[in-house]
C-alpha positions as CSV (number, residue, x, y, z in Angstrom):
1,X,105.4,89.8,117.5
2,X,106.8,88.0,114.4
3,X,110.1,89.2,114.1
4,X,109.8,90.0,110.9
5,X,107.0,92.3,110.2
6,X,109.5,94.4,113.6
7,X,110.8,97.2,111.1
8,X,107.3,98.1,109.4
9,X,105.5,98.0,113.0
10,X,108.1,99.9,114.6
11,X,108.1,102.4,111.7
12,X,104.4,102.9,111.7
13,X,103.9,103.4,115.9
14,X,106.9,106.4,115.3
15,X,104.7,107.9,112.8
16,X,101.7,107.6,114.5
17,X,103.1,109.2,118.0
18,X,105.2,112.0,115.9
19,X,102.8,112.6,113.2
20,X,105.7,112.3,110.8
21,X,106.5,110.5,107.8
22,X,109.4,107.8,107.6
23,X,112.1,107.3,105.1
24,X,114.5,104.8,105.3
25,X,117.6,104.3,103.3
26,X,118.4,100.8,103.2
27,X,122.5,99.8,102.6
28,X,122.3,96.4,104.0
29,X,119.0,95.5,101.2
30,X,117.4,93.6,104.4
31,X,115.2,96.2,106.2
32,X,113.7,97.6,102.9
33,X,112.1,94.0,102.0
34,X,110.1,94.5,105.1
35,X,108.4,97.5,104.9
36,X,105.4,99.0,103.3
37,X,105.1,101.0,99.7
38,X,107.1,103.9,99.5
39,X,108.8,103.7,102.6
40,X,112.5,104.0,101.0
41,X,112.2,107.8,99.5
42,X,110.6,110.8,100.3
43,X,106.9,110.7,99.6
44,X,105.3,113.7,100.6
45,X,103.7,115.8,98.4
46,X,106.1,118.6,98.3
47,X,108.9,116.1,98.2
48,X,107.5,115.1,94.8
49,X,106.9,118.7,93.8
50,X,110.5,119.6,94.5
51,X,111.9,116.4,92.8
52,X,109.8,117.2,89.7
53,X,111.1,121.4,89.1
54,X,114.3,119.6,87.9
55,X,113.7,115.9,87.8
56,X,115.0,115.2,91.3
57,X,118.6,116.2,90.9
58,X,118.7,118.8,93.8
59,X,117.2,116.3,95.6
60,X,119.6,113.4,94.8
61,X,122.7,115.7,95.3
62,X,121.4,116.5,98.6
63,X,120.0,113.4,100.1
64,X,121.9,111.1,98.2
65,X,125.5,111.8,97.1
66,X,126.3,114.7,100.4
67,X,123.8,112.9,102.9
68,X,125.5,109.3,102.5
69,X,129.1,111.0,102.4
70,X,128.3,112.9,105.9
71,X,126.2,110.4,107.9
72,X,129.3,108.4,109.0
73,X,131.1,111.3,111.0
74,X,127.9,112.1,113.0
75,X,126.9,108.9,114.6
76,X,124.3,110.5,116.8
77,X,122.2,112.1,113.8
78,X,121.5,116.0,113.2
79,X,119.3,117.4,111.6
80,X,119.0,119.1,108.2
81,X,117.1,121.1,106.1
82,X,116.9,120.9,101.8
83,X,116.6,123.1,98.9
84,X,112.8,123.3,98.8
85,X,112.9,124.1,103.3
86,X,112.2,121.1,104.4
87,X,113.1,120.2,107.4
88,X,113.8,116.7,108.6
89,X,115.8,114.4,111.8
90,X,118.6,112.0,110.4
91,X,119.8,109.3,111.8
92,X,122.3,106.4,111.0
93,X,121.5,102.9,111.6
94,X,124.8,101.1,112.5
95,X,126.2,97.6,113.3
96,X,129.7,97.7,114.5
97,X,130.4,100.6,113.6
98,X,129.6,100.1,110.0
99,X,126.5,102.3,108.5
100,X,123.8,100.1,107.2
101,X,121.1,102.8,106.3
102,X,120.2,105.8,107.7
103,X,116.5,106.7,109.2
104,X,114.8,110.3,108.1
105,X,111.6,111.5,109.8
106,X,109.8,114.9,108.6
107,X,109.0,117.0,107.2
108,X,108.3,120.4,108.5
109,X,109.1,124.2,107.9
110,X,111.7,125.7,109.9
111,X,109.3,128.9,110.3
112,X,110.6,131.6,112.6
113,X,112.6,129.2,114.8
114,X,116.0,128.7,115.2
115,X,116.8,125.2,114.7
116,X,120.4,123.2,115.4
117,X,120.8,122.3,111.7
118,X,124.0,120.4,110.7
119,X,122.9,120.8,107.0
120,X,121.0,123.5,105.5
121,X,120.8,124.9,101.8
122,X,119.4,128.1,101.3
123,X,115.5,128.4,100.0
124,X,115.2,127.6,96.1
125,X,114.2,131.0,94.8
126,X,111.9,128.9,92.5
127,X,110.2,126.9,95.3
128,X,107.4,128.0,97.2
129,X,108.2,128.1,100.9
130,X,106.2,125.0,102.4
131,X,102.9,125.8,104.4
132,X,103.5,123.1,107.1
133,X,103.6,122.7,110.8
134,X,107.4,124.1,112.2
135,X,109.1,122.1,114.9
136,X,110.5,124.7,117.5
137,X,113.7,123.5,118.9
138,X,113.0,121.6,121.7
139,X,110.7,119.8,119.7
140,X,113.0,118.9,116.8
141,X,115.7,117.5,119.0
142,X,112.9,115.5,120.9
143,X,112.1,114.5,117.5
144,X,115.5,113.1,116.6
145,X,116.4,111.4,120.4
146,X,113.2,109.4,119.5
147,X,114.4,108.7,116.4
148,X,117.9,107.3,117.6
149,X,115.9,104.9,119.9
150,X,113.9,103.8,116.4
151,X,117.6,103.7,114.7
152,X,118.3,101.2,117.8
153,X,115.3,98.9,117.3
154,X,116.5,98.4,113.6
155,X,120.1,97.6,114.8
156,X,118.9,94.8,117.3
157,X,116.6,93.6,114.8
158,X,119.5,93.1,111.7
159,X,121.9,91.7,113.8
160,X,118.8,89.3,114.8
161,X,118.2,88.4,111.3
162,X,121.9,88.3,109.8
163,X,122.1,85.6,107.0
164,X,118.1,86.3,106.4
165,X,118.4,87.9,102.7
166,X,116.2,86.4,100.7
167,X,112.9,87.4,99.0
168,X,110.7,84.5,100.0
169,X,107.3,84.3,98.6
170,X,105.6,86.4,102.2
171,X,107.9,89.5,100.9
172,X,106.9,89.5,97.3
173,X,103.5,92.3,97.4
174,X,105.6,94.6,99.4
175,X,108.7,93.7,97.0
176,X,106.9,94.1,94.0
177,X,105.2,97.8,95.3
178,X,108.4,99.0,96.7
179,X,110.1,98.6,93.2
180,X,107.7,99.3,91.0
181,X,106.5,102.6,93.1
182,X,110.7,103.3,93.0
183,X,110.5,102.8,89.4
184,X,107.7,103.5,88.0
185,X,108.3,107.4,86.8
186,X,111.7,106.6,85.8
187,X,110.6,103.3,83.4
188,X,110.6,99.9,85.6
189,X,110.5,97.0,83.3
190,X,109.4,93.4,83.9
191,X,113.0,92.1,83.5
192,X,114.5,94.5,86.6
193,X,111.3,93.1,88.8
194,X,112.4,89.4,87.5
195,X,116.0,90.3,88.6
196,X,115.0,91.5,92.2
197,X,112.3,88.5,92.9
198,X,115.2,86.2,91.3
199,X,112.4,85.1,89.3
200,X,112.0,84.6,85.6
201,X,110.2,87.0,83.7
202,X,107.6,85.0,82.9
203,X,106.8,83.8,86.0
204,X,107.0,87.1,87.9
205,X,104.2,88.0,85.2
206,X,101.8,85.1,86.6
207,X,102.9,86.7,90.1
208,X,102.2,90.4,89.7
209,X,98.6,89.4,88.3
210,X,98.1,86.6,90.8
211,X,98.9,88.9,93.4
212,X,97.3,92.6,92.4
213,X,94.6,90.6,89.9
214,X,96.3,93.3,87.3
215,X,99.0,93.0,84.6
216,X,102.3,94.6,85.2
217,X,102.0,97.6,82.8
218,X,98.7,97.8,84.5
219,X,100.0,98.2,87.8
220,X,103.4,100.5,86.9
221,X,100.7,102.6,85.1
222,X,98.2,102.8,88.4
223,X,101.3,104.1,90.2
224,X,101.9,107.0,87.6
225,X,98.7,108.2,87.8
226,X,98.8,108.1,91.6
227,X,101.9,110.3,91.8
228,X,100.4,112.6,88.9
229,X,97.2,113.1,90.7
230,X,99.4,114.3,93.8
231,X,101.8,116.3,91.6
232,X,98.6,118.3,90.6
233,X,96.9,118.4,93.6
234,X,100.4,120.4,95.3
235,X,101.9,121.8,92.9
236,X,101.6,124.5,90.5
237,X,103.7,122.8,87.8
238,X,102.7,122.7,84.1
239,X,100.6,119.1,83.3
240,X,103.1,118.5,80.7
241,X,105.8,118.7,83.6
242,X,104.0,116.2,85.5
243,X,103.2,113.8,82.8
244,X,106.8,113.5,82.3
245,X,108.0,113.6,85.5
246,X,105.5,110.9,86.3
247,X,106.8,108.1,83.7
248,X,104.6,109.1,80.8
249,X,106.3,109.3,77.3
250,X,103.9,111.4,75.9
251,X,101.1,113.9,77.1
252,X,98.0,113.2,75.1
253,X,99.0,109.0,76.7
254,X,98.9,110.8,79.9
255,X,95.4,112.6,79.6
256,X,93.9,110.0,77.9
257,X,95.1,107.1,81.1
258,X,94.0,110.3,83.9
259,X,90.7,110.5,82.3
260,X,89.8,106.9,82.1
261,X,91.6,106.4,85.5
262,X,89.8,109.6,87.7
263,X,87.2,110.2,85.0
264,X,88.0,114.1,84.7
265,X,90.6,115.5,82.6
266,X,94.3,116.5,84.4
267,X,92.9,120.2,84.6
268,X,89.5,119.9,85.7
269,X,91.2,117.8,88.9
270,X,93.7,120.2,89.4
271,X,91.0,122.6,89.8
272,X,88.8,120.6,91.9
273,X,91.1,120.1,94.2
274,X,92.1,123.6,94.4
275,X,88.7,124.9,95.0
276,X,88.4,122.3,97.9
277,X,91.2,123.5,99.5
278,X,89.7,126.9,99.4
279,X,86.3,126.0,100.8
């Protein structure tokens, strides 16, 4: 196996056997370089539904500012549920003793079981409670030994690579997705992609369209639509919500870019996809 496609490999085969999705927070800036879109925040559906009720500032306070300031005094992981009930294993990737990310694999309701949570918020009164599969106990803690031995397999691999930090031209389609899927609701420009490549701009121009056959704008834009056409597929929340919450600066922008992108208009999706999930 070349050692460095080890963290996205190792990543998918937990997924695959758990039937979870993978988040990874990345301190040391190494791992994340390696892995596929979207790997480095929560990207489930009702992940983006809860970030968007209040444009993700329950979920940065939780998973962010108290997550990163807890992980180091539990060494051995725990698990925690958020604001919108989701439940999720934690687990801190560590090199001598020093956290260098932390590994999160979910997500699933709680339901009627009684689960060993280190962190827990109560339910958002304004959040739906999620219609998912619940771990019971015993499988939540198999959940999160399995995870530790995935946490493990990213430690030997970073102490492998130390030195290794640089975005060679093999990393830049997964470099290039990973920021601008990151940025792309918030306002990624060119100049911040330039910055990460350690490219200049114009050259990482000729790169994004050598690479994706698409301008930049073109691709950030492709992005939006993909995490507007989820928002509305999951979530109740009103289109002009979602247009903003997914990077567009004005509505009519957005519903003109939908309907040229899926060929409906943002409401007649919303309730095609409704109706599917009825029949």
């Amino acid at each position: 196996m070349d050692s460095l496609s080890i963290p996205e490999q190792a990543i998918s085969a937990f997924e695959r056997v758990h039937e979870v999705l993978v988040t990874v927070h990345d301190f040391s800036g190494r791992i994340k370089q390696r892995l596929a879109i979207n790997r480095t925040f929560h990207r489930h559906a009702l992940c983006h539904a809860a970030k968007a009720r209040d444009n993700e500032r329950g979920c940065l306070a939780f998973d962010l500012v108290a997550l990163h300031a807890q992980v180091p005094l539990h060494p051995q992981g725990f698990l925690q549920r958020c604001h919108a009930g989701l439940v999720e294993a934690v687990v801190p990737i560590r090199i001598n003793g020093e956290v260098m990310g932390i590994v999160m694999a979910g997500v699933r309701s709680q339901g009627s079981h009684e689960l060993p949570l280190t962190r827990s918020l109560p339910q958002a009164p304004d959040i739906a409670k999620p219609n998912l599969p619940s771990w019971t106990a015993e499988h939540a803690l198999t959940v999160l030994e399995c995870l530790r031995q995935l946490a493990a397999r990213l430690e030997v691999w970073l102490a492998a690579t130390e030195g290794d930090g640089a975005v060679g031209a093999t990393d830049r389609r997964s470099t290039i997705l990973h920021v601008i899927s990151h940025g792309a609701p918030k306002g990624v420009t060119l100049p911040q992609l330039a910055a990460r490549l350690g490219l200049s701009v114009d050259r990482t121009g000729h790169v994004v369209r050598e690479e994706f056959g698409i301008t930049f704008l073109d691709l950030v834009n492709q992005h939006r639509l993909e995490r507007a056409a989820a928002l509305l597929k999951h979530s109740d929340l009103p289109i002009s919500t979602i247009a903003l919450n997914s990077g567009f600066g004005d509505v009519s922008t957005f519903h003109r870019r939908f309907r040229a992108q899926f060929k409906v208009t943002p409401r007649t999706f919303r309730v095609g996809e409704k109706a599917k999930k009825r029949g």
